[in-house]
PDB file of N, CA, C and O in Angstrom:
ATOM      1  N   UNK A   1       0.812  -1.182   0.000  1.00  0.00           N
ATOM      2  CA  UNK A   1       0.000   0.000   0.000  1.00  0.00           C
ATOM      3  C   UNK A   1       0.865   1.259   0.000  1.00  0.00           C
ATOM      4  O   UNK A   1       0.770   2.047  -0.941  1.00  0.00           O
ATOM      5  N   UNK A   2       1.648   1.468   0.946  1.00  0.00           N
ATOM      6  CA  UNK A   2       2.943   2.400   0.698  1.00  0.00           C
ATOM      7  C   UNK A   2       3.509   2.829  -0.603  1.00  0.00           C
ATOM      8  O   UNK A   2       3.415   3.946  -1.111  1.00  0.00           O
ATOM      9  N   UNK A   3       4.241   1.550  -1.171  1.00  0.00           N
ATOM     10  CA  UNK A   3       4.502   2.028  -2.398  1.00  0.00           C
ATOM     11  C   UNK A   3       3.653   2.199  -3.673  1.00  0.00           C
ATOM     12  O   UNK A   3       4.080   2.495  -4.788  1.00  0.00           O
ATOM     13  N   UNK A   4       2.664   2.015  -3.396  1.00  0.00           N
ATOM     14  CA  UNK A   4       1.246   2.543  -4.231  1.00  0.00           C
ATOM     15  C   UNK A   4       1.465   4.025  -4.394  1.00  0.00           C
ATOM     16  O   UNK A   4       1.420   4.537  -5.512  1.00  0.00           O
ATOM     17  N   UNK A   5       1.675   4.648  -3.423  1.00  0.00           N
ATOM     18  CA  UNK A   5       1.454   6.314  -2.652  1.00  0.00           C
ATOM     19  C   UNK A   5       2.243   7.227  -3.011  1.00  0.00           C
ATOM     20  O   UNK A   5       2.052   8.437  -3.134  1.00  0.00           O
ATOM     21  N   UNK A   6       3.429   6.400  -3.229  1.00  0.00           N
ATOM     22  CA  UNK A   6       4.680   7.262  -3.546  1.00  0.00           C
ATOM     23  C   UNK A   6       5.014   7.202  -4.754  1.00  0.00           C
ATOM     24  O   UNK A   6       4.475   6.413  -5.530  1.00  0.00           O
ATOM     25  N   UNK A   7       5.995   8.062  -5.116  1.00  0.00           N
ATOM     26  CA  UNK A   7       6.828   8.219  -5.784  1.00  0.00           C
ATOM     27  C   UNK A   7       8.239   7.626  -5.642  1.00  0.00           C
ATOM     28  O   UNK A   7       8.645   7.026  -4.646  1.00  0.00           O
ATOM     29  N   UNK A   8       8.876   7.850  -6.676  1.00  0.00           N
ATOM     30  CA  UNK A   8      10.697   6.957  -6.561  1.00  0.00           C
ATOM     31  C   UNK A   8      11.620   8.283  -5.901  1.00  0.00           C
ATOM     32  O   UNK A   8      12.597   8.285  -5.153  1.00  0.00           O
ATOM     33  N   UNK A   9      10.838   9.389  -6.537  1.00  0.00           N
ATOM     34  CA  UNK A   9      11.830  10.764  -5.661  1.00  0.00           C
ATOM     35  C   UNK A   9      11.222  11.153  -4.108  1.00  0.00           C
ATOM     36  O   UNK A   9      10.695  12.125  -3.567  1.00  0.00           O
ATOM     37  N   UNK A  10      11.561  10.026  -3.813  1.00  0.00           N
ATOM     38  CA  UNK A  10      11.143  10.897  -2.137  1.00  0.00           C
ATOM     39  C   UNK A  10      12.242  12.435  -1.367  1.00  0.00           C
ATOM     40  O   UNK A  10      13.462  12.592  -1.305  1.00  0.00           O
ATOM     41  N   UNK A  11      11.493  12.992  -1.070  1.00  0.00           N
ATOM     42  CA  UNK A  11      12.691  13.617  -0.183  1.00  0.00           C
ATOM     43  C   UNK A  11      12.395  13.849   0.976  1.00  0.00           C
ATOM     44  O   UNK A  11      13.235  13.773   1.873  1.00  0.00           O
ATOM     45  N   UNK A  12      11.210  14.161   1.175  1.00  0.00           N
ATOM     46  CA  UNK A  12      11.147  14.606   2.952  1.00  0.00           C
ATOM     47  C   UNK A  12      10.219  13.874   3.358  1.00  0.00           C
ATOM     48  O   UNK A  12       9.237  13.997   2.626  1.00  0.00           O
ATOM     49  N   UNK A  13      10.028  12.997   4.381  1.00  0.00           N
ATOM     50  CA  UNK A  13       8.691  12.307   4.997  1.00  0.00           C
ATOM     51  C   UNK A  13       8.517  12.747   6.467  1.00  0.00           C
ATOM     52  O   UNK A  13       9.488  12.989   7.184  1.00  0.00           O
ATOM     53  N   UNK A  14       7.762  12.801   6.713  1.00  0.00           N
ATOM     54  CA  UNK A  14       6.757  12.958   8.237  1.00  0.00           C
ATOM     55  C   UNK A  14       6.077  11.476   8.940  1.00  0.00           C
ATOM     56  O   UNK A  14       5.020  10.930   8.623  1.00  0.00           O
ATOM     57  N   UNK A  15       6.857  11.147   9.761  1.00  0.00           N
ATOM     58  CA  UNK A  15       6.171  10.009  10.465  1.00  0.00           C
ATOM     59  C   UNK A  15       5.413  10.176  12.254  1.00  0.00           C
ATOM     60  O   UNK A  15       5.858  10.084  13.399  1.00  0.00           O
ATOM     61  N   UNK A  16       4.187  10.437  11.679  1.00  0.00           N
ATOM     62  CA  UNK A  16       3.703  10.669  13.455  1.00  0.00           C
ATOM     63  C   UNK A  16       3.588   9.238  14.003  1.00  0.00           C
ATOM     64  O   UNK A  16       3.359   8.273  13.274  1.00  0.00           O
ATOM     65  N   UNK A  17       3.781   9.153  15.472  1.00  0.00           N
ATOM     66  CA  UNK A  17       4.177   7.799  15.711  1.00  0.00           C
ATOM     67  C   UNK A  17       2.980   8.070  17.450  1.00  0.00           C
ATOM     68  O   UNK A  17       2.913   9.067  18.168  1.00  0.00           O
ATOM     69  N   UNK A  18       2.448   7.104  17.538  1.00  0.00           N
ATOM     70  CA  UNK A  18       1.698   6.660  19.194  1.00  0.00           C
ATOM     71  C   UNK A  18       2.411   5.909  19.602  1.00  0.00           C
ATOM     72  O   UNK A  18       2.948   5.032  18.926  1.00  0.00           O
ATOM     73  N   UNK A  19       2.600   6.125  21.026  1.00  0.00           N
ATOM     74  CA  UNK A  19       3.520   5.217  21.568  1.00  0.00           C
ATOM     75  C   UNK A  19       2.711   4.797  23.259  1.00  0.00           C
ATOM     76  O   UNK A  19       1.616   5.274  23.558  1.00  0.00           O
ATOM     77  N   UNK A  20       3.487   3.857  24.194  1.00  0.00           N
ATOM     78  CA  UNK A  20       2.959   3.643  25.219  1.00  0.00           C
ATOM     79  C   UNK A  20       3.779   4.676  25.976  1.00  0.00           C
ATOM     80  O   UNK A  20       5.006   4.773  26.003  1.00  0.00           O
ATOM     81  N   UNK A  21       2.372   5.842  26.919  1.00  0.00           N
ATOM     82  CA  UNK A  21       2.998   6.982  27.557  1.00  0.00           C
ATOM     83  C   UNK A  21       4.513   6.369  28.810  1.00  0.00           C
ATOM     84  O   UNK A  21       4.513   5.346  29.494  1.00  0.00           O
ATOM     85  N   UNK A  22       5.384   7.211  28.732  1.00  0.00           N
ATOM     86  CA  UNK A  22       6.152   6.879  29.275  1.00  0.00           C
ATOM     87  C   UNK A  22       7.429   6.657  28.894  1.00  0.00           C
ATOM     88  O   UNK A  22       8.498   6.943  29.434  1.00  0.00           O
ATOM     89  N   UNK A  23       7.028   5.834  27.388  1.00  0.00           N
ATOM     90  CA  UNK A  23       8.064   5.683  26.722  1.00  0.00           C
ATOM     91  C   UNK A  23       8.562   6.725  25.165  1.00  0.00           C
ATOM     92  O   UNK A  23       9.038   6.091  24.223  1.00  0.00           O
ATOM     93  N   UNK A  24       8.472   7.624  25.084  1.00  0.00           N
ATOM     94  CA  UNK A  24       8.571   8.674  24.554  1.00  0.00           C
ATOM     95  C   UNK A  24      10.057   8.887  24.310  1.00  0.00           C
ATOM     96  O   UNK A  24      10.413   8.440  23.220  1.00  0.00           O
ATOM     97  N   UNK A  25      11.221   9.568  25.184  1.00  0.00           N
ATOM     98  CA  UNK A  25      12.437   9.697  25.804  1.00  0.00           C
ATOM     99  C   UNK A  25      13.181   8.395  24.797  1.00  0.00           C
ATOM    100  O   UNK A  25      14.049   8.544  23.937  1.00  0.00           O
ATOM    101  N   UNK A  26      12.476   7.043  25.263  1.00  0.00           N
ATOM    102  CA  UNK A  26      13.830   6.109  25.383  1.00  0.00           C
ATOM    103  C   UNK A  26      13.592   5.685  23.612  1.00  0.00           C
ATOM    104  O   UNK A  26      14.495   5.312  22.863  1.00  0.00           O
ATOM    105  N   UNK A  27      12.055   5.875  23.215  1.00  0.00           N
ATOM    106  CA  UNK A  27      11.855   6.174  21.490  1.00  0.00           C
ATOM    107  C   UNK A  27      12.551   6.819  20.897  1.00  0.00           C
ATOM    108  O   UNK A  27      13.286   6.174  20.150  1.00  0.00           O
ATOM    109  N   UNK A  28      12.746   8.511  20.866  1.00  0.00           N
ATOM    110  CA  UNK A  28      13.061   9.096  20.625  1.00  0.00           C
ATOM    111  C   UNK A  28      14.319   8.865  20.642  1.00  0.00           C
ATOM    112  O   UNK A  28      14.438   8.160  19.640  1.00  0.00           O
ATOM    113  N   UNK A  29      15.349   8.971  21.087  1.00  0.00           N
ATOM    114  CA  UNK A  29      16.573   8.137  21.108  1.00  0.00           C
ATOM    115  C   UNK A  29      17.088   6.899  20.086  1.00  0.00           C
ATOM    116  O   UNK A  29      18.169   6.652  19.551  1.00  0.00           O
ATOM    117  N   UNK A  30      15.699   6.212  20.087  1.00  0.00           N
ATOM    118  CA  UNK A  30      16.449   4.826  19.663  1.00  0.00           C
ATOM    119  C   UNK A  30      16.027   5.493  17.861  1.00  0.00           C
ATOM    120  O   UNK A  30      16.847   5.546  16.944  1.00  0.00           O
ATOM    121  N   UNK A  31      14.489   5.946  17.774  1.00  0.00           N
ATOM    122  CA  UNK A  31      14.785   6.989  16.350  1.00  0.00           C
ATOM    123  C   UNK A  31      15.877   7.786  16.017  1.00  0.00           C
ATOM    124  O   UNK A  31      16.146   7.711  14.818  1.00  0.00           O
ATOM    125  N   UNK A  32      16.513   8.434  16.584  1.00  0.00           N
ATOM    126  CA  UNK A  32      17.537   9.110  16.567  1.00  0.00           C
ATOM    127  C   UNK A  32      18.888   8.656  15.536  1.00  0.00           C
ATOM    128  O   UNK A  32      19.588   9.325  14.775  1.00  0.00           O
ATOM    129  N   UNK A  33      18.883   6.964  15.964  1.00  0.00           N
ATOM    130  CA  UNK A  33      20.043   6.472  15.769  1.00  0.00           C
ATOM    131  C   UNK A  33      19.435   5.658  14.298  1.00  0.00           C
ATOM    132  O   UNK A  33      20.134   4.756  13.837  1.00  0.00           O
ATOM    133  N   UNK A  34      18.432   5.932  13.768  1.00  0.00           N
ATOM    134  CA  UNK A  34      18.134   5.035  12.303  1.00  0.00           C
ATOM    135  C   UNK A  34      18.724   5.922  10.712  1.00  0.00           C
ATOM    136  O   UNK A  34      18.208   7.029  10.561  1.00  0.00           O
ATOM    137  N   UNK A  35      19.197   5.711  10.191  1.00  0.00           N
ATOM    138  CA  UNK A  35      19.760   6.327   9.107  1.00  0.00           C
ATOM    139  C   UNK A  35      18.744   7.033   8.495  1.00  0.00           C
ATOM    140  O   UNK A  35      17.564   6.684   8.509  1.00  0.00           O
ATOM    141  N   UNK A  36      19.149   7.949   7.996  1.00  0.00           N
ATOM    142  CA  UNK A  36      17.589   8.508   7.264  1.00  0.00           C
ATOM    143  C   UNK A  36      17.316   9.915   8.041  1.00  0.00           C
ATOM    144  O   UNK A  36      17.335  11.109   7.743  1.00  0.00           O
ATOM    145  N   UNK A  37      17.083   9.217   9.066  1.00  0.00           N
ATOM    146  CA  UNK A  37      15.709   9.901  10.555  1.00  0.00           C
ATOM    147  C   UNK A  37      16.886  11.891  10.484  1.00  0.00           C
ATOM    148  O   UNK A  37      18.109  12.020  10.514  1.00  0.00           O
ATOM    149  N   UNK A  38      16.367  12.421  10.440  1.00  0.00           N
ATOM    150  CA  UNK A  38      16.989  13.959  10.257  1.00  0.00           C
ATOM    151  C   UNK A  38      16.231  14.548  11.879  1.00  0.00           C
ATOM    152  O   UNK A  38      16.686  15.543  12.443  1.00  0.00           O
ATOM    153  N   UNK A  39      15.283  13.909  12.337  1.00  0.00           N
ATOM    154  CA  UNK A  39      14.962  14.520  13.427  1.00  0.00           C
ATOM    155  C   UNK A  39      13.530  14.153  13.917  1.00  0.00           C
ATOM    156  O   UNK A  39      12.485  14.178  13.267  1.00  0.00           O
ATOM    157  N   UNK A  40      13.762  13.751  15.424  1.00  0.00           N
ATOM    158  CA  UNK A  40      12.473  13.307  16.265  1.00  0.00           C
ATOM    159  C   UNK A  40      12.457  13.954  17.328  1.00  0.00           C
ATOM    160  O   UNK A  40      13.485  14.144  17.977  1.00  0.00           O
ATOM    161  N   UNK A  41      11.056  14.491  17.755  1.00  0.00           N
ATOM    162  CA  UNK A  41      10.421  15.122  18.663  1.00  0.00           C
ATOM    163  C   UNK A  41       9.280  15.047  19.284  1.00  0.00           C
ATOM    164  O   UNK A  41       8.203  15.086  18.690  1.00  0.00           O
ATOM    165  N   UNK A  42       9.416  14.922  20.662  1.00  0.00           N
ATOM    166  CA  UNK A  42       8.485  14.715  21.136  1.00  0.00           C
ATOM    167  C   UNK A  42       6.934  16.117  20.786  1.00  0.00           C
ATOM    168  O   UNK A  42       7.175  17.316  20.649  1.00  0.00           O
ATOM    169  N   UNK A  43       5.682  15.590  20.728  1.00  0.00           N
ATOM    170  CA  UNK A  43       4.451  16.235  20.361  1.00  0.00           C
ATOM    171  C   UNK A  43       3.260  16.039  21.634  1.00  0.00           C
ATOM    172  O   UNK A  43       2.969  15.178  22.465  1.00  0.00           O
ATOM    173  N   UNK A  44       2.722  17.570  21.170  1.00  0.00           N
ATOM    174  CA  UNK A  44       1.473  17.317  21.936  1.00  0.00           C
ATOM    175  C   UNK A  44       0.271  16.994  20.333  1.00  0.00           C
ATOM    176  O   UNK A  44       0.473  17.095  19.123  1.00  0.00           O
ATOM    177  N   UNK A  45      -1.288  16.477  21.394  1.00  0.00           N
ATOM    178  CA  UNK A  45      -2.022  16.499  20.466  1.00  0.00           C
ATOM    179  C   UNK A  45      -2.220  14.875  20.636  1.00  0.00           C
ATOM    180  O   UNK A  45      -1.922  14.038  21.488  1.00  0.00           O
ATOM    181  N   UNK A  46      -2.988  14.888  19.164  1.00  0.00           N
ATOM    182  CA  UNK A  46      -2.874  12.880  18.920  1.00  0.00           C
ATOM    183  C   UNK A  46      -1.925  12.076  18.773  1.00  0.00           C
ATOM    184  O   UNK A  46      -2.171  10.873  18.693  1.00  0.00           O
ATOM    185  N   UNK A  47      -0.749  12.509  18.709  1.00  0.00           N
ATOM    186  CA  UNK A  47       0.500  11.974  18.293  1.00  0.00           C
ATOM    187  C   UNK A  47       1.465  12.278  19.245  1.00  0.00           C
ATOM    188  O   UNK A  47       1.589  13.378  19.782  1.00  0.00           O
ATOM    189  N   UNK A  48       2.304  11.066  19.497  1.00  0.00           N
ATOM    190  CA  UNK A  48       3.420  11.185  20.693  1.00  0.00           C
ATOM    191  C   UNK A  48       4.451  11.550  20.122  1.00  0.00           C
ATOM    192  O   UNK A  48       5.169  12.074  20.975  1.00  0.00           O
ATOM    193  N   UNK A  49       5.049  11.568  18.896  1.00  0.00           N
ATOM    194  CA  UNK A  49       6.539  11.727  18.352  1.00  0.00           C
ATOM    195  C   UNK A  49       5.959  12.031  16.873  1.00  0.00           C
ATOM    196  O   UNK A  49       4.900  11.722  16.327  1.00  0.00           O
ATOM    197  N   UNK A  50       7.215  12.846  16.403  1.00  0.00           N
ATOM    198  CA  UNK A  50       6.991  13.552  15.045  1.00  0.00           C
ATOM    199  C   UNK A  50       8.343  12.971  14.754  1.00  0.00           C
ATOM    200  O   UNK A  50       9.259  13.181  15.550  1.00  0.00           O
ATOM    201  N   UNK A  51       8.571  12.131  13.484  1.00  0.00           N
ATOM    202  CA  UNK A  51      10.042  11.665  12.913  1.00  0.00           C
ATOM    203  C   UNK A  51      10.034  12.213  11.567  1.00  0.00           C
ATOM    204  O   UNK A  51       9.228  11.794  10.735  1.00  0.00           O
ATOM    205  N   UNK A  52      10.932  13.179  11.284  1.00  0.00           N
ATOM    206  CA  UNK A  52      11.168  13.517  10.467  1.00  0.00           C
ATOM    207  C   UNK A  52      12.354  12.418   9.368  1.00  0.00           C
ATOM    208  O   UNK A  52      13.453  12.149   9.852  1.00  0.00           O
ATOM    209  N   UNK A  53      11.980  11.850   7.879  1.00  0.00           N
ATOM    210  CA  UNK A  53      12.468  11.358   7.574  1.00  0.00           C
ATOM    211  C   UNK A  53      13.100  11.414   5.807  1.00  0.00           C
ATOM    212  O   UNK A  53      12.329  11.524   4.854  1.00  0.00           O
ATOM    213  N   UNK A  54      14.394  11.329   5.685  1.00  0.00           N
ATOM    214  CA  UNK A  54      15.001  11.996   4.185  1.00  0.00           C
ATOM    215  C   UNK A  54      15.651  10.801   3.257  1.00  0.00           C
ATOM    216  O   UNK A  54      16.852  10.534   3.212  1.00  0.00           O
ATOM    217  N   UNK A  55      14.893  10.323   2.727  1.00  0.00           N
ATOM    218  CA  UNK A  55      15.063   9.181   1.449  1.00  0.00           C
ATOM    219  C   UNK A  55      14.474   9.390  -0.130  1.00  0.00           C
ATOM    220  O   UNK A  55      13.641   9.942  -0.849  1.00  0.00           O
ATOM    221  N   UNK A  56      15.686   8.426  -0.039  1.00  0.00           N
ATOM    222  CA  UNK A  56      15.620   8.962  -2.090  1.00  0.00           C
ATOM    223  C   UNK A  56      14.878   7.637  -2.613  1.00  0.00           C
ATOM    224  O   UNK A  56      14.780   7.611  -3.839  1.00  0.00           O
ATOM    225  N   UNK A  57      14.336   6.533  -1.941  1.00  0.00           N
ATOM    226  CA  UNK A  57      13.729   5.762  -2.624  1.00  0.00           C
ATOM    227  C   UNK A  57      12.516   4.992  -1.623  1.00  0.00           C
ATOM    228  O   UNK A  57      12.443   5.211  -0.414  1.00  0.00           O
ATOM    229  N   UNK A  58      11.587   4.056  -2.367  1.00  0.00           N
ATOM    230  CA  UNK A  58      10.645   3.716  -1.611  1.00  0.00           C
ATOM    231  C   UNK A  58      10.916   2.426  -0.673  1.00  0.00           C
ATOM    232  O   UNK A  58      10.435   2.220   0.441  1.00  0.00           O
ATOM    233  N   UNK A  59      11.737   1.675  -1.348  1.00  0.00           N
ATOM    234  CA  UNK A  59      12.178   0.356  -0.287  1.00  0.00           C
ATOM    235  C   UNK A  59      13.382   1.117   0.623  1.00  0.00           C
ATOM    236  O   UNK A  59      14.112   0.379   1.284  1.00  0.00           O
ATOM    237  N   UNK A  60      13.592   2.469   0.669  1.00  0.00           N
ATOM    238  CA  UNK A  60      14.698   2.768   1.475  1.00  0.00           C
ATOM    239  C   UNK A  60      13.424   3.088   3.207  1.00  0.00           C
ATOM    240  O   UNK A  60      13.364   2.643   4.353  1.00  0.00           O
ATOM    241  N   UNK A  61      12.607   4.166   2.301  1.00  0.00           N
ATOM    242  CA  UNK A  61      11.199   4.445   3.836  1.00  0.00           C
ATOM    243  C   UNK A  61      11.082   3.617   4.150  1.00  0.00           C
ATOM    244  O   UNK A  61      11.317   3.459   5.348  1.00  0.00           O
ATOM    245  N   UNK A  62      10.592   2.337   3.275  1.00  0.00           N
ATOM    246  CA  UNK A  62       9.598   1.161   3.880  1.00  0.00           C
ATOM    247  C   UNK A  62      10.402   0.213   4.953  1.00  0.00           C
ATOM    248  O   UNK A  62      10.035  -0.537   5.857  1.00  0.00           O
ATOM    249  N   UNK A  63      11.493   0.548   4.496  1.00  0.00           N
ATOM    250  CA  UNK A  63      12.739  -0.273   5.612  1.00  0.00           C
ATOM    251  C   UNK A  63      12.676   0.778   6.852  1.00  0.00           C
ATOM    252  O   UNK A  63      12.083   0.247   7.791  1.00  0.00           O
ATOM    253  N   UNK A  64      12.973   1.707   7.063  1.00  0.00           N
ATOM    254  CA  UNK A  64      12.809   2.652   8.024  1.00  0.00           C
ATOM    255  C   UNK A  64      11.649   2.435   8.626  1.00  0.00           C
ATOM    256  O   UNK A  64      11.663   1.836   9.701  1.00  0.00           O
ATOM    257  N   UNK A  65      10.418   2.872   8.060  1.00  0.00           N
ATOM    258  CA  UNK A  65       9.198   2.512   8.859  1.00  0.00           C
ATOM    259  C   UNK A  65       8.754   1.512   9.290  1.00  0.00           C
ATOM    260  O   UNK A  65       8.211   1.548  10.394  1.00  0.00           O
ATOM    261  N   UNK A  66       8.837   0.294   8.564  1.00  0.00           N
ATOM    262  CA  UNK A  66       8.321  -0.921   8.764  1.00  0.00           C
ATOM    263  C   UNK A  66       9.064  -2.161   9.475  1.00  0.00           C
ATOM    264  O   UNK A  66       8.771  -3.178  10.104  1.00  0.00           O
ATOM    265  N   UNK A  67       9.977  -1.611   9.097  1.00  0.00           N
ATOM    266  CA  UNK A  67      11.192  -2.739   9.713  1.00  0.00           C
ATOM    267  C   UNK A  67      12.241  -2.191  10.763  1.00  0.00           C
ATOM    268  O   UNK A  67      13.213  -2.902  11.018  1.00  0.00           O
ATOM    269  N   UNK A  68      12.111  -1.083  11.325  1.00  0.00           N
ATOM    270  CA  UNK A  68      12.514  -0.384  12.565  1.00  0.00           C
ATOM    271  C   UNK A  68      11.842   0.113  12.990  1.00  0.00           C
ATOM    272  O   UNK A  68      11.384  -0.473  13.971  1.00  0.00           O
ATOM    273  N   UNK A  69      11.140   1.670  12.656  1.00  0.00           N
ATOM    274  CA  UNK A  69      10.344   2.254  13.966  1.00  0.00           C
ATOM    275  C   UNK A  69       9.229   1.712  14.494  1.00  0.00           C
ATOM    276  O   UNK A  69       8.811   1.905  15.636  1.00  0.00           O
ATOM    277  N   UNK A  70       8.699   0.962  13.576  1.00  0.00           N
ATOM    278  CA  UNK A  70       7.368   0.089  14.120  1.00  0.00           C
ATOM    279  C   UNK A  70       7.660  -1.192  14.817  1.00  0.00           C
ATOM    280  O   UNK A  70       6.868  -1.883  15.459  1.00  0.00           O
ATOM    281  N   UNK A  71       9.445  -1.484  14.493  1.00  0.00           N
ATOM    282  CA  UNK A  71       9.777  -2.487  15.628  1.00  0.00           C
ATOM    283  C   UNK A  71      10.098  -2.356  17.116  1.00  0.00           C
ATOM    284  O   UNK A  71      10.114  -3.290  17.917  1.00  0.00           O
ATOM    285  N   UNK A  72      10.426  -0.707  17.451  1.00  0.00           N
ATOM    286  CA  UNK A  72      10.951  -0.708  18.682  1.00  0.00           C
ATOM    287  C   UNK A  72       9.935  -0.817  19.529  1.00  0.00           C
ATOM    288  O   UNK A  72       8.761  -0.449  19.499  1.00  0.00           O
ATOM    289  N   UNK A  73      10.543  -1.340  20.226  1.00  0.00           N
ATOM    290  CA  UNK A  73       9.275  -1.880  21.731  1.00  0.00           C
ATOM    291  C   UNK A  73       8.421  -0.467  22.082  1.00  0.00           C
ATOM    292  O   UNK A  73       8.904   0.665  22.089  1.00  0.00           O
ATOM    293  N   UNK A  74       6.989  -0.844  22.379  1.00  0.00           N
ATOM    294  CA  UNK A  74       5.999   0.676  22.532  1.00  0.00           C
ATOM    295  C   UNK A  74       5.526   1.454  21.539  1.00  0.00           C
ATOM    296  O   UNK A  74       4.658   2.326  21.583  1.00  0.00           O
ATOM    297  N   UNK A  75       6.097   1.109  20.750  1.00  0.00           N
ATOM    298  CA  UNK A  75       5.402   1.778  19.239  1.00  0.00           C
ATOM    299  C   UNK A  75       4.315   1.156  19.037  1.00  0.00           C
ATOM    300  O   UNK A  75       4.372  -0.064  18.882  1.00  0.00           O
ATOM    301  N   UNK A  76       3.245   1.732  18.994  1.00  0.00           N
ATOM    302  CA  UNK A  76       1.430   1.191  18.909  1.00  0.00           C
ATOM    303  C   UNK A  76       1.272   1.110  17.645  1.00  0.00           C
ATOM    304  O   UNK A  76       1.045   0.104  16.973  1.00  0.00           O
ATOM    305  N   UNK A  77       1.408   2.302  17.283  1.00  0.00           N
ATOM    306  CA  UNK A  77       0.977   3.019  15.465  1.00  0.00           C
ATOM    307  C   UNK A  77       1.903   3.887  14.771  1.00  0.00           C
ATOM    308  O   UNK A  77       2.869   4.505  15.218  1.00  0.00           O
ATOM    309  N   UNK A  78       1.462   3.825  13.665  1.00  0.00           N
ATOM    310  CA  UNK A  78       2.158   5.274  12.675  1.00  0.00           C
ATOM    311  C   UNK A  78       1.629   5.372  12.054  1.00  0.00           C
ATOM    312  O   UNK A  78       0.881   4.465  11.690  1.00  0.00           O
ATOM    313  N   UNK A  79       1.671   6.939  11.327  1.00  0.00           N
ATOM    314  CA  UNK A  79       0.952   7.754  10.214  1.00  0.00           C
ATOM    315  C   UNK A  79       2.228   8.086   9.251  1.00  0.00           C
ATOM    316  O   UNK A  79       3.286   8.385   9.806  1.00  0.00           O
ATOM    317  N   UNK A  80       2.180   8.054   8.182  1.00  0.00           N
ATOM    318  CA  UNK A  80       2.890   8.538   7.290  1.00  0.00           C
ATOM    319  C   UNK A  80       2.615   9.990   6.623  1.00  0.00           C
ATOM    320  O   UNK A  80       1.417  10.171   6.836  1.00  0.00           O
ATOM    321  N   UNK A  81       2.905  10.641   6.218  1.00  0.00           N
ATOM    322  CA  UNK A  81       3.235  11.891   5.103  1.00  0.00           C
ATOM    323  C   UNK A  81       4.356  12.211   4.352  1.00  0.00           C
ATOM    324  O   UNK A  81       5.420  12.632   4.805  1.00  0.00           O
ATOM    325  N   UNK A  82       4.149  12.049   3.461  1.00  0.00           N
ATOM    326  CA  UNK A  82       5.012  12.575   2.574  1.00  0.00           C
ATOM    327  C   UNK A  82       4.998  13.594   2.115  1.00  0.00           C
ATOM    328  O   UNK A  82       3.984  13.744   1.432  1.00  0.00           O
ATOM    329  N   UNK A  83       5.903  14.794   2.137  1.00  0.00           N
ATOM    330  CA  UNK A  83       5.458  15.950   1.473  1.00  0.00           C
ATOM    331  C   UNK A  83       5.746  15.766   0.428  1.00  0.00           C
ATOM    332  O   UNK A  83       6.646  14.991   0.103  1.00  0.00           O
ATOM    333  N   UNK A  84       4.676  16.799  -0.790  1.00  0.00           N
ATOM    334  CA  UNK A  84       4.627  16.914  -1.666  1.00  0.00           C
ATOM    335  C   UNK A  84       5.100  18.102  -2.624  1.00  0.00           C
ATOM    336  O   UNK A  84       5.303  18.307  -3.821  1.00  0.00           O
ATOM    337  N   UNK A  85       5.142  18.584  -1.731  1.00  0.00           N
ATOM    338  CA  UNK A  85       5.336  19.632  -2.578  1.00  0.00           C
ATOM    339  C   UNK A  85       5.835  20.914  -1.408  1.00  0.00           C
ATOM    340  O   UNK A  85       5.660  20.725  -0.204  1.00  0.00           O
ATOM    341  N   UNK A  86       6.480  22.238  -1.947  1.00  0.00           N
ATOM    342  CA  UNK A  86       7.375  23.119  -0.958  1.00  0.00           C
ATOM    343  C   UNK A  86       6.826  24.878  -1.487  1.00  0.00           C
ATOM    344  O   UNK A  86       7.329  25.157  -2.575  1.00  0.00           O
ATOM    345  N   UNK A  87       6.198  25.677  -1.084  1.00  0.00           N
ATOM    346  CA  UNK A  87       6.409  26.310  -1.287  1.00  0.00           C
ATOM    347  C   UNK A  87       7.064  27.941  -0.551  1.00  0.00           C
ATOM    348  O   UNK A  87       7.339  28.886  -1.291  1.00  0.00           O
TER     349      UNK A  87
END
């Protein structure tokens, strides 16, 4: 479904992430250290963490999202965005 969505030129993605409260800190951190990841922050609102993410292809995100941040322990959910466009 992902790579349905995209494009092959990715450049900037937005990953809002829910997590189990508490564990926010030791997330954020372990995002920190994934290649790609340009920057995570903790959020108020519906979303516990904002991961900012910079890839040039679609099996490069889908490895990032799917096969790390949604693996670290406490990660409930994620939302994706991709921006589209800059003005």
């Amino acid at each position: 479904m992902l790579q349905a969505q995209l494009s092959k030129d990715i450049e900037t993605t937005c990953v809002m992430i829910n997590c189990e409260s508490g564990s926010e800190g030791r997330i954020i951190d372990e995002i920190k250290e994934i290649a790609g990841v340009k920057e995570a922050v903790r959020t108020t609102g519906p979303y516990d963490i904002l991961a900012i993410i910079e890839s040039n292809t679609v099996e490069s995100l889908k490895e990032i999202i799917e096969n790390r941040i949604r693996k670290i322990p406490n990660v409930n959910a994620t939302t994706t965005l991709v921006i589209a466009s800059r003005f």
